[in-house]
Structures are given as C-alpha cells and as structure tokens.
DRENFI-652120 format. One record per residue (C-alpha): residue number from 1; residue in one letter; y, z, x. Coordinates in pm, whole numbers, plus 50000, padded with zeros to 5 digits. Layout:
BEGIN
     k   r      py      pz      px
   NUM   A       Y       Z       X
...
END
This chain:
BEGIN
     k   r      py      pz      px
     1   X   28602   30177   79655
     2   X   28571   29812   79491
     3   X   28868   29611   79564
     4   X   28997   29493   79224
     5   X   29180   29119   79186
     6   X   29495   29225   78941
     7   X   29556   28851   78816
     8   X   29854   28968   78558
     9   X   30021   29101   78846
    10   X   30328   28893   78930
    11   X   30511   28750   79200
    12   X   30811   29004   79113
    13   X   30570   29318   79097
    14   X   30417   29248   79407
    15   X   30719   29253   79599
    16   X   30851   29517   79421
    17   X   30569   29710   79536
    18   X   30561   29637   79851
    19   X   30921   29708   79843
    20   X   30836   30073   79762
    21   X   30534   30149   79998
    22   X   30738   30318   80287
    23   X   30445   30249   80529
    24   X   30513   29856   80483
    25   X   30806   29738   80720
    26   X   30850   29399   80935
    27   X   31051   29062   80950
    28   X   31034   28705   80753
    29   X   31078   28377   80973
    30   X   31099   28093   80748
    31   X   31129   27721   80866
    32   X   31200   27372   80673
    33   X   31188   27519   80306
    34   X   31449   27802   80258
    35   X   31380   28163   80271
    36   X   31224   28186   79917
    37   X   30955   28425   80064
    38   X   31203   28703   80183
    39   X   31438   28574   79876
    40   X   31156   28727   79666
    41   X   31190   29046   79813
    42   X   31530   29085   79775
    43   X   31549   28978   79431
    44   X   31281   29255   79344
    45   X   31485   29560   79458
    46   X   31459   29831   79712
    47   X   31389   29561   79974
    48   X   31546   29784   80246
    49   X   31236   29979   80227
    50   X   31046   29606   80393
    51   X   31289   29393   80553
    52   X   31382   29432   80863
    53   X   31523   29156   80968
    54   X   31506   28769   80797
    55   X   31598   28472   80979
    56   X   31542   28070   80992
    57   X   31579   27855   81324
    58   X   31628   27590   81150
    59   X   31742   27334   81445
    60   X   31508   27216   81685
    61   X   31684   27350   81976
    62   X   31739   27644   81851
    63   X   31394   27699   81749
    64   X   31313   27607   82093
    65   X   31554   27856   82265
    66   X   31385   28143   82041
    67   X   31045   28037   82047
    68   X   30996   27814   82362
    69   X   30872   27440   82351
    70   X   30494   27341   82299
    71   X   30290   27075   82403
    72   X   30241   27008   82031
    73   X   30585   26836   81981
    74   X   30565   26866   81602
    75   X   30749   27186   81500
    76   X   30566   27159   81144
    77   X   30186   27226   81318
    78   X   30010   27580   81392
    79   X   30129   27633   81773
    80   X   30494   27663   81665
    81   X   30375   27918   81395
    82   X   30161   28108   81636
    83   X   30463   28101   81858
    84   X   30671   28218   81608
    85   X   30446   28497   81488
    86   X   30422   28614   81892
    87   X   30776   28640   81906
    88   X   30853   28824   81561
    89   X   30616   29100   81571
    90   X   30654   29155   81946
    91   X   31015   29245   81921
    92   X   30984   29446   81583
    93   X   30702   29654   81749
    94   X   30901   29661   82097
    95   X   31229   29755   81865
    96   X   31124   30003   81640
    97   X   30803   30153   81733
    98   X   30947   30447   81891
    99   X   31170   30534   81613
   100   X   30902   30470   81347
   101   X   30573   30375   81457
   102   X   30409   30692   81384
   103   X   30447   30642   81014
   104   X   30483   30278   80985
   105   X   30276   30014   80973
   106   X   30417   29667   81128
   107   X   30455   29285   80997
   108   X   30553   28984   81063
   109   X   30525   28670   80800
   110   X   30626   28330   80908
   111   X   30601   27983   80772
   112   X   30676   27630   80908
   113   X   30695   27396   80638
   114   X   30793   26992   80583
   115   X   30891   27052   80225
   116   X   30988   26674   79996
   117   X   31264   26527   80138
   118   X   31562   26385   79990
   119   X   31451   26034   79942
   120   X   31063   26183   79895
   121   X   30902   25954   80178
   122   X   30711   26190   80315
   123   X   30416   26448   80223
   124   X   30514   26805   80165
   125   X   30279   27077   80422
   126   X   30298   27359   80626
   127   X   30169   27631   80791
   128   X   30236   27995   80722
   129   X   30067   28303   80855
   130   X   30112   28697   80873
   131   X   30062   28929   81165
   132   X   30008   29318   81072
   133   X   29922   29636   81135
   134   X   29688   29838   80857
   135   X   29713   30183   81048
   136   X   30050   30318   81213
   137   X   30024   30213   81610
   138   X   29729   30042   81557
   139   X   29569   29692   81637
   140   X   29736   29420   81445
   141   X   29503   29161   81235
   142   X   29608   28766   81186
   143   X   29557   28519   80900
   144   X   29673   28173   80902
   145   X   29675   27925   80619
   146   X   29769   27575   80589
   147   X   29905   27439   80288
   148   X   29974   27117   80105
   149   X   30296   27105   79854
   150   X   30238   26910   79582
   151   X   30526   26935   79377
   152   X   30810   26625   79275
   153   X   31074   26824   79343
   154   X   31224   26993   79688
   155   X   31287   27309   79505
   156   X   30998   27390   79294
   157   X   30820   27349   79674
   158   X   31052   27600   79803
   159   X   30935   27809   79501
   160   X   30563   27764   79544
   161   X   30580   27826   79919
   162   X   30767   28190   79835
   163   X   30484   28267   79570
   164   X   30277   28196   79815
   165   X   30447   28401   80118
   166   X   30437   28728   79880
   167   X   30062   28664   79741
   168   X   29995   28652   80076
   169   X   30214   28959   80251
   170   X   30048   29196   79915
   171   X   29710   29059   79992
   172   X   29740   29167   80364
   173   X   29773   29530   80270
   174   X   29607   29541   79962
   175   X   29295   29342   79950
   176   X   29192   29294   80278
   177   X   28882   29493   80244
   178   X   28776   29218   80004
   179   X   28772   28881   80214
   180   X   28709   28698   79877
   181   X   28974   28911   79642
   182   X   29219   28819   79924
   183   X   29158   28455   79880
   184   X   29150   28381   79530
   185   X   29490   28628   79484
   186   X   29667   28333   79704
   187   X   29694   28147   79433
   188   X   29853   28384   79192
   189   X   30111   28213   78970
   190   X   30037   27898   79180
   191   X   29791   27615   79033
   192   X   29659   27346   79265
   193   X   29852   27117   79096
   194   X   30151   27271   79271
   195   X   29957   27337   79622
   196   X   29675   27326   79784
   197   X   29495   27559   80054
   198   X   29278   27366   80298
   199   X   29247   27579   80636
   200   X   29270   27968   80639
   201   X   29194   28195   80922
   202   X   29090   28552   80972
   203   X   29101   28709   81280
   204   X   29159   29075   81391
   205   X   28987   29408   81386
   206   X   28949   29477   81017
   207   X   28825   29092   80973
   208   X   28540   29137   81249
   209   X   28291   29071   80965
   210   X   28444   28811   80854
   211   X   28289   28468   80865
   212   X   28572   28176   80824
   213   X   28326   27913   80800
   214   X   28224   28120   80472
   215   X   28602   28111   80428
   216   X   28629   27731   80399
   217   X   28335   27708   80192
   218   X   28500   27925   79949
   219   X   28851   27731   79976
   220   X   28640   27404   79825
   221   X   28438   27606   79555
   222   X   28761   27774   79458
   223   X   28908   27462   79436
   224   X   29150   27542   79635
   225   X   29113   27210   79858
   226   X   28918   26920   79843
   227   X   28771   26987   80162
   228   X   28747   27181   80466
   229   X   28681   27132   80843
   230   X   28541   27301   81101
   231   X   28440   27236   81478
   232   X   28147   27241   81710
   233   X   28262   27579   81817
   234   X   28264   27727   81441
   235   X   28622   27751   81446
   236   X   28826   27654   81092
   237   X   29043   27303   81145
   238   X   29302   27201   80992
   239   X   29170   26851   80845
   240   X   29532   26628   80897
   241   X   29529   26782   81267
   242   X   29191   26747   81372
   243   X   29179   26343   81247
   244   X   29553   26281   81322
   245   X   29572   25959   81470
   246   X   29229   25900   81497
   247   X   28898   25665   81381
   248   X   28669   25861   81192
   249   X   28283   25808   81124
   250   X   28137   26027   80848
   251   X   27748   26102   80796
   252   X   27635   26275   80458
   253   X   27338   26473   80389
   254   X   27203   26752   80339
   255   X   27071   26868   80616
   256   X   26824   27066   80521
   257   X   26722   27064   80811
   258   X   26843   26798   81028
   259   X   26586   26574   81114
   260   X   26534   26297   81406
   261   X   26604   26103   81138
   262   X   26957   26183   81062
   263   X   27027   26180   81434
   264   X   26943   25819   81451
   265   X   27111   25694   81183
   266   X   27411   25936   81366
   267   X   27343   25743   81689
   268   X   27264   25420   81609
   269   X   27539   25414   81319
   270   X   27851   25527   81572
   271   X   27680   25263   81817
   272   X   27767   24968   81632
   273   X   28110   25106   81505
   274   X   28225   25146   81833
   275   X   28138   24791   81874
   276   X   28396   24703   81601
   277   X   28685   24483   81776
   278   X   28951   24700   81643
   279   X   28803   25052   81762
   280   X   28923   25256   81989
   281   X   28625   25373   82174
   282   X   28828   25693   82328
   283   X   28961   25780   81999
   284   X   28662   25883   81760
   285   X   28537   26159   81580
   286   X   28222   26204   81388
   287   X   28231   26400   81093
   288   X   27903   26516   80958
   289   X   27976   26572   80606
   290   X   27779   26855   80328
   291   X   27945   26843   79936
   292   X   27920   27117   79735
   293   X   27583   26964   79543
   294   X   27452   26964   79844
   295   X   27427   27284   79914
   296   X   27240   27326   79625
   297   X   26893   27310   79539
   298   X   26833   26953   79418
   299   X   26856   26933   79021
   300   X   27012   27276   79022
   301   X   27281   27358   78729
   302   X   27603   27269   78861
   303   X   27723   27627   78783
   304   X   27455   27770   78997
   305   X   27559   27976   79277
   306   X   27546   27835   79635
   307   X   27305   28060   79900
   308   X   27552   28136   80144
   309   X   27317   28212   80410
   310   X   27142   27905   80386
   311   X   27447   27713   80436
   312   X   27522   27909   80724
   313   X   27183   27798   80839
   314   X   27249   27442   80815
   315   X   27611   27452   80946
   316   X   27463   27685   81274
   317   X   27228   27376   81329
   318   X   27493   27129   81329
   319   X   27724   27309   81529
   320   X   27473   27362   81779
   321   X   27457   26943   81778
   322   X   27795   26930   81853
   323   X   27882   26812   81524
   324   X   28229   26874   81305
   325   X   28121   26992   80946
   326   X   28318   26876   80679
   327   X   28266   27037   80355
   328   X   28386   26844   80050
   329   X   28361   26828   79622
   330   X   28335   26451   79702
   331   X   28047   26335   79484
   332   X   28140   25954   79489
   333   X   28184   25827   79809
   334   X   28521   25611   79702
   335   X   28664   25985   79644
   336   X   28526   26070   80030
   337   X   28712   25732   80176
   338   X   29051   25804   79990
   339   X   29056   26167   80097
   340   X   29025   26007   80453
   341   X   29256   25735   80463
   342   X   29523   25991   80360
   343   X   29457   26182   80648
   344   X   29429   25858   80920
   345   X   29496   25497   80895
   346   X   29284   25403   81151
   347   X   28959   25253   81099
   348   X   28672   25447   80891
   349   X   28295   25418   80952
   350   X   28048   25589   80654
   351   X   27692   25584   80802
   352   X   27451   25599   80482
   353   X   27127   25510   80376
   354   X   26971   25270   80201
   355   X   26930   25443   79857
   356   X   27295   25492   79884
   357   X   27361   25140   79848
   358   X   27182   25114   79540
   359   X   27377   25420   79394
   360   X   27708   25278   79499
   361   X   27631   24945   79303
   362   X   27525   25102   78939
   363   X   27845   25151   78709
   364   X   27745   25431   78542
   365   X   27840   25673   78774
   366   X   28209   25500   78721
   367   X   28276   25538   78350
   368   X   28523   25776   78426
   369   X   28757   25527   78576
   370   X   28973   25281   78343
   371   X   28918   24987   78616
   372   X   28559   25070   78621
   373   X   28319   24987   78927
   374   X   28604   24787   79070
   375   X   28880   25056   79098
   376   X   28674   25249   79270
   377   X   28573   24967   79519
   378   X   28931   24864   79553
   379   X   28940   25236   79736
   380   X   28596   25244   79837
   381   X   28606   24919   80076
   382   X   28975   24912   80162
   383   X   29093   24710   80434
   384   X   29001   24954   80725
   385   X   28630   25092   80585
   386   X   28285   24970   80638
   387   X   27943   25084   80523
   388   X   27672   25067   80767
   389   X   27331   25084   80589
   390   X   27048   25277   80749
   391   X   26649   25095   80620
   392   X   26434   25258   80386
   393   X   26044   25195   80326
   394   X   25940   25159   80014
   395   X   25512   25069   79989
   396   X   25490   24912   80284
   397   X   25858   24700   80270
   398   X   26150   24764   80482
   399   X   26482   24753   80247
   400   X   26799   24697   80392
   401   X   27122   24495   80262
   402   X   26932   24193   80303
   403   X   26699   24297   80051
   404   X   26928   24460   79808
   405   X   27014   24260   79495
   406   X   27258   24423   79286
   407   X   27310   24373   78887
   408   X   27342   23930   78831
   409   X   27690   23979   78714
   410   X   27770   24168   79077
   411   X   27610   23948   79272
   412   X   27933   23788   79385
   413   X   28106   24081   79505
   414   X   27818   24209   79693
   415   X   27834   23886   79878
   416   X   28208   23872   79918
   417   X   28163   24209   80079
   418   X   27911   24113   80328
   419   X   28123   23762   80423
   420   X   28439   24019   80488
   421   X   28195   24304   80703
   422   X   28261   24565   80467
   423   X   27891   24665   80478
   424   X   27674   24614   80746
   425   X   27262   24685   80811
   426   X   27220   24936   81099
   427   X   27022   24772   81372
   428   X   26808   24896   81612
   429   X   26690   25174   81426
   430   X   26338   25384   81517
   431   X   26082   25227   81270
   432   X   25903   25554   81332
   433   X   26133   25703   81129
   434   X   26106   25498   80798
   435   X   25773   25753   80770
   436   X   25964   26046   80755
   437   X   26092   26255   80440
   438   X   26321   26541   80507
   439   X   26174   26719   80159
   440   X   25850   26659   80298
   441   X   25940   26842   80632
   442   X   26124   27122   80494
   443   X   25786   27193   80306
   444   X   25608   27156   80618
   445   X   25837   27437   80761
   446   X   25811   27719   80480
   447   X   25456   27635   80493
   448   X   25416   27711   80842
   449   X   25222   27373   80867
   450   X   25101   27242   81204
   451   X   25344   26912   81368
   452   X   25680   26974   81144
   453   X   25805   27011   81526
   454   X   25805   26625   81592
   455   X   26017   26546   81303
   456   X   26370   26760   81453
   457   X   26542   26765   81753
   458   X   26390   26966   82003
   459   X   26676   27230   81982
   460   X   26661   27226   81622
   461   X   26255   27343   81601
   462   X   26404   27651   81866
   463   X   26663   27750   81620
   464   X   26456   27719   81315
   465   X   26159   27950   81496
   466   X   26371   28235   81701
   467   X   26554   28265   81327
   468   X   26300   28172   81068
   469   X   26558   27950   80894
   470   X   26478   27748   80584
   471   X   26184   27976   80458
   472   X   25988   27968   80806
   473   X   25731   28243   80796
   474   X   25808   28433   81148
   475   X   25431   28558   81111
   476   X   25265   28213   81078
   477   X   24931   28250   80861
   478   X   24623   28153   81030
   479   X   24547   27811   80813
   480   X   24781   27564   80645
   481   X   24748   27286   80436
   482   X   24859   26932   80659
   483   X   25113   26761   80432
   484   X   25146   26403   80458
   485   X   25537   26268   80514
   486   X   25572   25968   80386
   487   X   25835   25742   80218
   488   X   26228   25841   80348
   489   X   26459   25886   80172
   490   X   26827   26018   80268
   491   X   27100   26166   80035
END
C-alpha cells in the first residue's frame, strides 16, 4: 500500500491520534526548550493512552547523574542525545515489557536543544531523535535529526521544536515505509523560516534500505537546509560539528568523474594553504563540495529531476578518496563562504579554477543584491578567505591571475585583492593536466574508448569498470572512435 503524505493534517490531530492508537506507548525527555513536545500530547486528549512518563534534566549535574558524562562536554551535541535515548527506552522496555510488551509497541523521543536566550547572543539548535519499536517485542529502529531554530523569540522556538517532536513521533509509526513521505511530513506546520533540518539519520531494521546519503540530498532539494555533510565513511554529519573549531578548504565540481585533474588542484591547492602563517596544519578539513546544479546534466531545466543513482556514483568515488562531500544550493560562491564562516571562524581556503575567476568578476550574476558586485565581495573575501586559482589553457596560453584582466572600472579592486592575498595562483601544478577536459573523458568512458584510464586515479578507473558507472559499457564493443581531450576546463 502507497504511503500517502496528509499535509492538512495538524499538529493537534496527530497527537490526538497517536493518543488513541493503544499499540503506541513510551516516554518524552526534553532538554533546554520546555516540554512543548509532550505538552502537545497532553493538550490533545487521551494522552494516557502514550505517555508514560515525561521528564527534563534540566541541570547539568543532574543530567549527568541520569545519563552519565561524555567526552563531548557540550550537553547540546548528539552523544548526550544518544545517551539520553539509551537510557529512556531501556528502562521503559526493562519496566513495562512484561506487563505489556505483547501488545505494545515501545518509544522513546528526546531532544537537546539551545533554544534563544534571554539577551539573544547566541544561535538557537539542537538535536532530537526517537527510538521505537514497529512490532510488539521487536527490534527497535533510530532516527536522529539536527535542527536549527530560527525564530526571534524563545517561545515561538519552544513551539517549533514541539511541532517538530510530534511530526516526527507520527512519522515514526506512520510513514516509515516511505523514507521520503517521512521527511517532507517533518516540516508540517513548520516553514524554514522558523527551522531548518540539516543532518537526519536512519538506522534500524525497517530502514535497512535506506540510504542517508540519499537522505541529505533530499534535506537540500527539499529545502530543508542549505547544505548537508557527510564523511569518508558515508556516514551523515552534522555540518557545525564536523567543522567546529576548525580551518576548512572547499573544492567544487562536479565530479563527473573525478579526474587527476581535480586531485591536483585538491593537492596542490591544500599544499599552499597549509603554508598560510595563520594555519593550523593539525586542524584542517577538506571539503569536496557538489551543488544541486551540479548534479544535473549541464544546461538542464532547473526543475529537472536529479538521477539519484548517478549521484550516488559520484559521492561512492569520493568517499573512496577519502573525501567529505558537502552538498549545497550554493550557486555563488559568496553564498558558499558565508554559509562557512557561520559554521567556523577560522581560516577558509576555496580551491577553484581559472574560469571561476572570470565568473566571480562579471556583475551580472549579482543583480540580485542592492550593493551589487561589492556586497557580495564584502562576504566573498572576508578577512579570513582566500581564493587559490588553479591555470587553464586556452590555444596554446596558460591563464592564471596574472593574466586575468577584469572589467576597466574593476581593475582596482582586483588589484587591491591580490596586494591583501585574498586570491592567489596555485603553483606547482602538472602542466600535463592543462590538456585534459573532464566532458571530454566522461565521453571517452560511455564510449568505451581506448586510454580514458590515464586521465583518473588509478582507484577511480577500478570503480568505474567493476560497476560500469557513468554510462561505461561492461561489454566493451570491439572498435571505438579515439577522442581527442583537449582544452580544461573546471566548474
């Protein structure tokens, strides 16, 4: 049976009937912004029929004594909420599962959050997840979320966080047949301009098909977040966790596939950041970065739909690099380096190449903006980015910053912006690679065309064979057309 997304359902209806499915019973743990997710339930009637037992360790030692200390000494992060969610549904199934576990299925929803303070220094977040059981004394499943609060106002946070805590408890037992249904019914009587969604995690046995690097796709084509992060391993990060404290160098592309190429400008472009005098060498991470037009077949309507699989593809690849994805609706890069400084306020490195440059500098991509080209830059180069600029041949002529003559009238800036290292020209580069065009290659590829092989990694021309990724024909045919690759040029 199709799982069906009721959008005019509301938050009061859900809980209501939750409240009258006898099957549903567990506890609510709520940290740092009230109890307005068990408050819903007990505003909607019958709640005896769901709540167990609601509580909120509100004091740190307190919390401590119930849930036990972690290395992670920030009670707002995911260990305390795993912690939490251990302890709750341990004791309710240790408590009640002879008396009812034939006929019951178990939960337990708990949130940490850092909701607006009183003076409103400081940026509301949290994390909230849900532990349950789908069949009476069966295996429980998990899903975490993390979520950003967006809202002026202490209260109307406390609201949006219990909208969220009962969108999320109904989606557990009603939609989770439908990874996708289950998502988009977070936001129920939410909008993003009251939060914002941008880690979630399924894991359990009725989520064993589910891939959460699909999920954080979907959390940036929703528009849920801005972006989403995920590690060498696969596994879905938390963005303000995994960059906490730390330098950051981003590479974009697409990938498609990744070429020697993109590992040189990766190489040689971290190289000479880590040569920056205020760089901590043992404190970087390299972010290779894919937007959502870049998943996309070049020119493609914007409303066209994304081929999952091939992203998969191209995320496999770079995982199997050792690269952290980062998948963003960051078209302008001033947009990227904003989204970034929120998250650190250490230094930023943006490895691009040459034809970059050029787009940066024309204002037409900026008429959205009141200040223009400039309020963008004022973001774009603030005082802990730089730009290093990866070559590009073009009929014979290497172009680099040297080269590169902006419009008359912004001659000046470029210049200041040189004079102040904002942008520098990657050196050291493999000339070799100036040749090489990654549309050209990916042709080569689905063509089946003798030599494609010296243009990737080594590892990358095994993964693209033993899976026939980006159009490879597994049975090659006996003759191909050579294609020439000539003239690079990286987006």
């Amino acid at each position: 049976m199709a799982v069906i997304h009721n959008k005019d359902l509301g938050t009061k209806q859900k809980a209501l009937a939750i409240n009258l499915n006898p099957q549903i019973y567990g506890s609510f743990a709520e940290i740092g912004a009230g109890q307005d997710v068990a408050a819903n339930f007990f505003k909607a009637g019958a709640s005896s029929g769901t709540i167990a037992k609601t509580m909120s360790a509100y004091d740190m030692v307190v919390s401590d004594a119930i849930y036990g200390t972690q290395k992670v000494r920030r009670y707002v992060s995911e260990p305390r909420l795993i912690a939490m969610l251990n302890h709750e549904y341990g004791l309710i199934v240790e408590r009640l599962a002879s008396q009812r576990g034939d006929n019951t299925t178990f939960f337990a929803i708990c949130d940490t959050i850092s909701a607006l303070n009183y003076h409103k220094t400081n940026e509301g977040h949290g994390w909230m997840g849900i532990r349950f059981q789908l069949q009476p004394n069966g295996q429980y499943n998990e899903v975490v979320i993390h979520v950003n609060l967006l809202d002026n106002d202490n209260v109307m946070q406390q609201q949006a966080v219990g909208v969220l805590g009962v969108n999320l408890l109904y989606a557990s037992f009603y939609y989770h047949e439908n990874p996708n249904v289950f998502l988009q019914s977070l936001m129920d009587d939410l909008s993003r301009d009251r939060l914002q969604i941008d880690m979630v995690r399924f894991e359990g046995p009725d989520f064993a098909k589910v891939d959460n690097r699909l999920m954080s796709l979907h959390l940036v084509k929703y528009g849920f977040s801005d972006a989403a992060v995920f590690g060498p391993d696969g596994k879905n990060l938390q963005p303000s966790e995994a960059l906490y404290k730390k330098h950051a160098v981003v590479i974009r592309g697409r990938f498609r596939p990744v070429i020697n190429v993109h590992m040189d400008m990766l190489n040689t472009g971290v190289k000479q950041f880590l040569q920056e005098a205020d760089v901590d060498k043992e404190n970087v991470m390299v972010v290779a970065e894919l937007t959502l037009q870049s998943l996309k077949e070049r020119d493609a309507d914007p409303l066209a739909e994304i081929d999952e699989k091939d992203f998969l593809d191209r995320v496999d690849i770079l995982c199997s690099l050792g690269q952290t994805v980062m998948i963003s609706n960051f078209h302008e890069y001033y947009k990227l380096v904003a989204y970034m400084s929120k998250i650190t306020k250490l230094k930023l490195g943006v490895v691009l190449g040459y034809p970059n440059l050029e787009y940066i500098f024309a204002e037409e991509h900026y008429q959205d903006l009141q200040g223009g080209i400039l309020e963008s830059f004022a973001t774009l180069f603030s005082r802990k980015v730089k730009l290093f600029i990866y070559p590009t041949l073009r009929d014979g002529v290497i172009w680099n910053c040297l080269r590169f003559y902006p419009p008359p009238h912004l001659i000046d800036l470029y210049r200041y912006l040189i004079a102040n290292n904002k942008i520098e020209d990657i050196r050291h580069y493999r000339e070799s690679n100036l040749n090489v065009q990654t549309d050209k290659v990916l042709q080569m590829i689905k063509q089946g065309a003798s030599g494609w092989e010296d243009y990737v990694p080594a590892e990358v021309a095994v993964m693209i064979k033993e899976r026939c990724l980006f159009g490879y024909p597994c049975e090659v045919p006996p003759a191909s057309t050579p294609v020439v690759v000539t003239d690079e040029k990286i987006n």
